[in-house]
C-alpha positions in Angstrom: -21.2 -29.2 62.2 -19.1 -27.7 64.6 -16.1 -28.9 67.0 -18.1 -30.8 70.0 -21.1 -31.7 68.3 -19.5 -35.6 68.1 -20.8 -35.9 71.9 -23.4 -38.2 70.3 -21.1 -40.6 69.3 -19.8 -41.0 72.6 -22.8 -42.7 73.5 -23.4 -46.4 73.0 -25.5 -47.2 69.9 -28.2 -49.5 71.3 -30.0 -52.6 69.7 -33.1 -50.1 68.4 -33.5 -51.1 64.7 -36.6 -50.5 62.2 -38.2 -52.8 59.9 -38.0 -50.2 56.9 -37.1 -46.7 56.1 -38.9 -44.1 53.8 -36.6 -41.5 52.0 -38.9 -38.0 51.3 -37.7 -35.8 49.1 -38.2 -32.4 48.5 -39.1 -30.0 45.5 -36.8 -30.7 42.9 -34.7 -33.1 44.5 -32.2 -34.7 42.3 -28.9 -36.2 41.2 -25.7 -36.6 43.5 -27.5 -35.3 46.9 -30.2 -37.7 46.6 -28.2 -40.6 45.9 -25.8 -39.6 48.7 -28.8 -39.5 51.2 -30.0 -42.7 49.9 -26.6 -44.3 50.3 -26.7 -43.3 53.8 -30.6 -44.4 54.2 -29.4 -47.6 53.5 -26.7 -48.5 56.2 -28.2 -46.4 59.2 -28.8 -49.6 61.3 -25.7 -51.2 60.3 -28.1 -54.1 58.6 -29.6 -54.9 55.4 -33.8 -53.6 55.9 -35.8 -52.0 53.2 -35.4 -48.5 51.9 -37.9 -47.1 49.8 -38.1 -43.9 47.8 -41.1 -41.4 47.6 -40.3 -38.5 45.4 -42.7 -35.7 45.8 -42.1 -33.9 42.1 -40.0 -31.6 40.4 -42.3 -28.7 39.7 -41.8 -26.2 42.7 -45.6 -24.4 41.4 -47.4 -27.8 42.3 -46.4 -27.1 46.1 -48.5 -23.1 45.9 -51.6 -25.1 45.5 -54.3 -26.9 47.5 -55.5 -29.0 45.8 -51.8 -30.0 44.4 -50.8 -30.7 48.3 -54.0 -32.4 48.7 -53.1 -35.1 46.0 -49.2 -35.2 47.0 -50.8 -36.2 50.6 -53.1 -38.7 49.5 -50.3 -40.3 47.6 -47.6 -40.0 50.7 -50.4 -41.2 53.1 -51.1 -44.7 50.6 -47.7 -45.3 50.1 -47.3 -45.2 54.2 -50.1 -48.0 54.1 -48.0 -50.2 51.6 -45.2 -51.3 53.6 -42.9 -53.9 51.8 -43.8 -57.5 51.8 -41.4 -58.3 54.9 -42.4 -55.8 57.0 -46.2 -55.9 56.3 -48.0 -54.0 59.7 -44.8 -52.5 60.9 -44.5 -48.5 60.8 -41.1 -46.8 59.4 -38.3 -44.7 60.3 -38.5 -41.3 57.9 -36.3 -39.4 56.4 -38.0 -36.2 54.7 -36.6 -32.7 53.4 -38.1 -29.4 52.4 -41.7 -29.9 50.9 -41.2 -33.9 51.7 -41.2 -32.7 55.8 -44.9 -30.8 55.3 -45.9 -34.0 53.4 -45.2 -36.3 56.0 -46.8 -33.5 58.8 -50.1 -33.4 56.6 -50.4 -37.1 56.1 -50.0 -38.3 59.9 -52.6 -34.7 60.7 -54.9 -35.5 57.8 -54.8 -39.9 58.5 -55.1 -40.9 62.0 -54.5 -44.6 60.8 -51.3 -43.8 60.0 -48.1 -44.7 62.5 -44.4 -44.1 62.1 -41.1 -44.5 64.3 -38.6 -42.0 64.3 -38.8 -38.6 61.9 -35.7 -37.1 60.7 -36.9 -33.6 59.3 -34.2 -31.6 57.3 -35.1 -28.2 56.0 -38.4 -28.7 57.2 -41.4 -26.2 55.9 -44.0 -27.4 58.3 -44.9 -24.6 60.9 -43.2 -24.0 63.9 -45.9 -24.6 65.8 -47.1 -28.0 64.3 -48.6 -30.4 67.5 -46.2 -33.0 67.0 -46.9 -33.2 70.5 -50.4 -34.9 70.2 -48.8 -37.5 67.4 -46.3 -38.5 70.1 -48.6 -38.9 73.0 -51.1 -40.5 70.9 -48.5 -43.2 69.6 -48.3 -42.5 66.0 -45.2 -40.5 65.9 -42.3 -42.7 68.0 -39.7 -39.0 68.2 -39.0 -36.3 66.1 -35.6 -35.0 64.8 -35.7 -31.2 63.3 -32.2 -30.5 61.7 -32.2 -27.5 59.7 -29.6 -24.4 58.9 -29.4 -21.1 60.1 -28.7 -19.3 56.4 -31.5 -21.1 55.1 -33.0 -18.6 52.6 -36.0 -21.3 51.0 -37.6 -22.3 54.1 -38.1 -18.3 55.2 -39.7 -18.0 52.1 -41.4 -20.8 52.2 -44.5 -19.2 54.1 -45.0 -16.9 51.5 -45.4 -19.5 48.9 -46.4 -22.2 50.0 -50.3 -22.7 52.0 -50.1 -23.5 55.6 -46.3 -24.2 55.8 -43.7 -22.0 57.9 -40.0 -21.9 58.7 -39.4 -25.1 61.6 -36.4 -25.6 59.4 -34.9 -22.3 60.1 -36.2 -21.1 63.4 -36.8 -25.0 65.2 -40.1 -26.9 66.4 -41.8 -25.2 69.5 -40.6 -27.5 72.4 -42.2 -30.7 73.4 -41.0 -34.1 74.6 -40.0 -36.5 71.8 -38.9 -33.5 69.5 -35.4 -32.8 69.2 -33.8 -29.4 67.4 -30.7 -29.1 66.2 -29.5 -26.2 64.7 -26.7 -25.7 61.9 -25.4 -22.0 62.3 -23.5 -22.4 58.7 -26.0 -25.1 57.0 -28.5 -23.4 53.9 -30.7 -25.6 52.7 -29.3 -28.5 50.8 -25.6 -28.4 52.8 -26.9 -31.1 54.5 -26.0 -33.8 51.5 -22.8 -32.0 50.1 -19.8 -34.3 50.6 -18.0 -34.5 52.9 -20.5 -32.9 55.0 -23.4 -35.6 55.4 -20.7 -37.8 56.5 -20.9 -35.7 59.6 -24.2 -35.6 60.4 -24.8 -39.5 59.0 -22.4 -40.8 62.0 -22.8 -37.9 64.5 -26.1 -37.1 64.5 -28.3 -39.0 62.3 -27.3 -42.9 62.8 -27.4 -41.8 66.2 -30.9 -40.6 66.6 -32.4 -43.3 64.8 -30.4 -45.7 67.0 -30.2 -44.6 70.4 -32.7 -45.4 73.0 -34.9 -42.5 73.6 -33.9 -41.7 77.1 -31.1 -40.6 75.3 -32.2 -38.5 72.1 -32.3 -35.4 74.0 -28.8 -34.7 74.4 -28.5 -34.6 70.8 -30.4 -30.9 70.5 -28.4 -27.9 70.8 -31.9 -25.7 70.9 -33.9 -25.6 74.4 -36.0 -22.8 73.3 -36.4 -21.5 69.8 -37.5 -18.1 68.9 -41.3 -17.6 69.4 -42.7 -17.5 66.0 -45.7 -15.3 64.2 -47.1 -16.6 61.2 -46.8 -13.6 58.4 -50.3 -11.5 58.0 -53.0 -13.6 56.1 -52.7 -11.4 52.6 -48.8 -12.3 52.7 -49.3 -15.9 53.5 -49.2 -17.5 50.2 -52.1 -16.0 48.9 -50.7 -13.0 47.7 -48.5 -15.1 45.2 -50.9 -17.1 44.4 -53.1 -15.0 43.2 -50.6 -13.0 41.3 -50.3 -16.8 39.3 -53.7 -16.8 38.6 -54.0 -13.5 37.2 -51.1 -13.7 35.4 -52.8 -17.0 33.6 -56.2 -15.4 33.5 -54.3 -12.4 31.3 -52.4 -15.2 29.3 -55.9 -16.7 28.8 -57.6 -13.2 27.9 -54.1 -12.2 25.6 -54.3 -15.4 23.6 -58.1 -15.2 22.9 -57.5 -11.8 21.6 -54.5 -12.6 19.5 -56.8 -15.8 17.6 -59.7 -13.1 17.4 -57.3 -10.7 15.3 -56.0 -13.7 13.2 -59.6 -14.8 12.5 -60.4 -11.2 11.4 -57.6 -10.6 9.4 -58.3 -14.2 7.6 -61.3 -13.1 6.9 -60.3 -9.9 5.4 -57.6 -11.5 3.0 -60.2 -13.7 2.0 -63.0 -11.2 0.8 -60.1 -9.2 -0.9 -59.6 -12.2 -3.2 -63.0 -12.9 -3.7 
């Protein structure tokens, strides 16, 4: 983050607290970042609430699929209705990155049961265009924060890969009250949780979202007006790819039936030989 962005810190941190927190992770997610983030997860409010985990995998493949993103939903969407025991029928702050932001999207879209405070998306692959403006109004979604990096090179490919997502984590959320954008001109994808860095945006920008009444959340964007976006022509959205994958496992399929017919053949051979 660059010199100036610690205006948010200049403003009081109000009373605003949560009565738990859910930590989203993306594709692959692992080691010292995640623990880093879920270090920070756990002293946002300055207080002792409860911070739970949901991992969406570790296999980037299972995110090209339908029915793959359909299960990850489902599973997001149930573990949103299991809240811990001491803060049964209260919604939670998020915290999702990468694949773990399109999750959270597709679960509030696909569930309208489903209510949550504040979102803090971070490398977000959810469309630009995604009506987080109907979840706000409607009283399911509390405020959105959209943090994301300017060299980010996964979530512009993301749309090519990956069924109905988009790059909101590199070109910003199309405007609308309650949704904040801040941009990272130097940020790629994970330099978000690379020490000393998410020390930074933990106490200048992150803390202070989650905290801060919302009349005052808006002055924590640096990005009025993001680039119009076009989604990429249909055969280039993620179909392309994924066909290429099945074919590629159809000729594995066709290659290996082949290779036992030939072994089976020259079994038999060997064996009339000797007989």
């Amino acid at each position: 983050m660059t010199a100036g962005d610690g205006a948010a810190s200049d403003v009081e941190v109000s009373a605003r607290a949560a009565r738990w927190m859910l930590v989203v992770t993306g594709i692959g997610m692992r080691g010292a970042r995640e623990e880093a983030l879920l270090r920070r997860a756990t002293a946002f409010f300055g207080t002792a609430i409860p911070v739970e985990q949901h991992r969406y995998g570790v296999f980037r493949s299972g995110a090209i699929f339908r029915w793959c993103q359909r299960i990850a939903t489902r599973r997001l969407a149930g573990r949103l209705r299991l809240p811990p025991d001491s803060s049964a029928g209260t919604p939670p702050d998020i915290v999702a990155h990468s694949f773990g932001a399109w999750l959270v999207g597709e679960a509030l879209r696909q569930n309208p049961d489903l209510r949550v405070g504040r979102l803090i998306l971070i490398g977000s692959v959810l469309p630009p265009d995604f009506d987080w403006g109907s979840l706000i109004r409607q009283g399911r979604v509390e405020a959105v924060l959209n943090h994301y990096g300017l060299r980010d090179r996964w979530v512009w490919a993301s749309e090519y890969f990956i069924p109905s997502s988009g790059p909101s984590g590199l070109r910003g959320c199309a405007p609308c009250a309650g949704v904040v954008n801040r941009a990272e001109a130097a940020f790629r994808h994970t330099t978000f949780f690379d020490e000393p860095t998410i020390d930074t945006v933990y106490r200048e920008l992150w803390q202070p979202f989650l905290t801060l009444p919302q009349a005052a959340l808006d002055k924590l964007g640096n990005v009025s007006a993001p680039p119009q976006w076009k989604p990429a022509p249909w055969l280039l959205k993620a179909n392309l790819p994924r066909a290429a994958f099945v074919l590629a496992g159809l000729a594995g399929g066709v290659a290996l039936v082949l290779g036992v017919a030939w072994v089976l053949r020259w079994l038999v051979g060997v064996l009339w030989l000797s007989s």
